[in-house]
N, C-alpha and C positions, 0 to 999 in steps of 0.2 A: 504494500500500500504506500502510494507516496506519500509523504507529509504537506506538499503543496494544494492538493488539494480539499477543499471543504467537505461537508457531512453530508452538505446539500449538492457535492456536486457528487459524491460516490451514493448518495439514495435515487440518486434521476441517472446513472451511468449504463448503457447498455450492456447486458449480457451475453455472453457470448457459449454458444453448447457447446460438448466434446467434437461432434463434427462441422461445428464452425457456422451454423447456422444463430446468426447473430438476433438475441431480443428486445424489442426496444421498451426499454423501462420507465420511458418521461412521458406515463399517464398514469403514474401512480396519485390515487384517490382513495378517502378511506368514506365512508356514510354510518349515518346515524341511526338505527334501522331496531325497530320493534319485533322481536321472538316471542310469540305466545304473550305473556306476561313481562319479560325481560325487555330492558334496553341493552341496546347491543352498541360495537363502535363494531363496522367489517370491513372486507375486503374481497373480492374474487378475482381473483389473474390468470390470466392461460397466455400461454403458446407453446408451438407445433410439439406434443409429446409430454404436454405438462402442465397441470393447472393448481391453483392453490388458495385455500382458504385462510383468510386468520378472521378470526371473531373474539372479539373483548366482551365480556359481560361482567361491566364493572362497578356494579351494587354487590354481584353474585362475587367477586376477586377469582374470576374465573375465564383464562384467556383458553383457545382452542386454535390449534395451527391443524390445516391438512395439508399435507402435500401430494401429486397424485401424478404419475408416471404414463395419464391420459389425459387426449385432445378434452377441451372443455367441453361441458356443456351443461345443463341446469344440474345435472343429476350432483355434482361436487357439494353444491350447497344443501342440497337435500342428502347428502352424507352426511355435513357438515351438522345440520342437525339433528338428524337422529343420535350422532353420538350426544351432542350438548346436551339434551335432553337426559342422558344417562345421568349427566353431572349437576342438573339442577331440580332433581326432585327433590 
């Protein structure tokens, strides 16, 4: 990591995969988003071969990361909560 650069410019810096198919990361957005009963802070991100949830439930002090070695698509977040639901009965 170099030290020249900011926090702000390595959270918006492109990824790059093992076979060089490069991801672009400057539309990272988090939303404010009601589960059941819960407030939530989230996220959902994909590209080619990989998608990922983080979800804060932060009345509950209960953060939840998924990571998932498939193309997106709604089914991540309906993962994402069936586990949560594990953790907030």
């Amino acid at each position: 990591m170099s030290y020249n650069m900011s926090i702000l410019d390595l959270l918006f810096k492109n990824a790059a995969l093992m076979d060089g198919i490069v991801v672009n990361s400057n539309d990272l957005g988090f939303g404010l988003t009601q589960f059941n009963i819960y407030a939530r802070i989230d996220r959902v991100k994909a590209a080619p071969r990989f998608s990922a949830s983080y979800n804060r439930f932060v009345d509950e002090n209960l953060s939840l990361t998924v990571l998932t070695n498939k193309d997106s698509d709604l089914s991540i977040m309906k993962f994402t909560n069936e586990i949560a639901l594990h953790f907030l009965k």
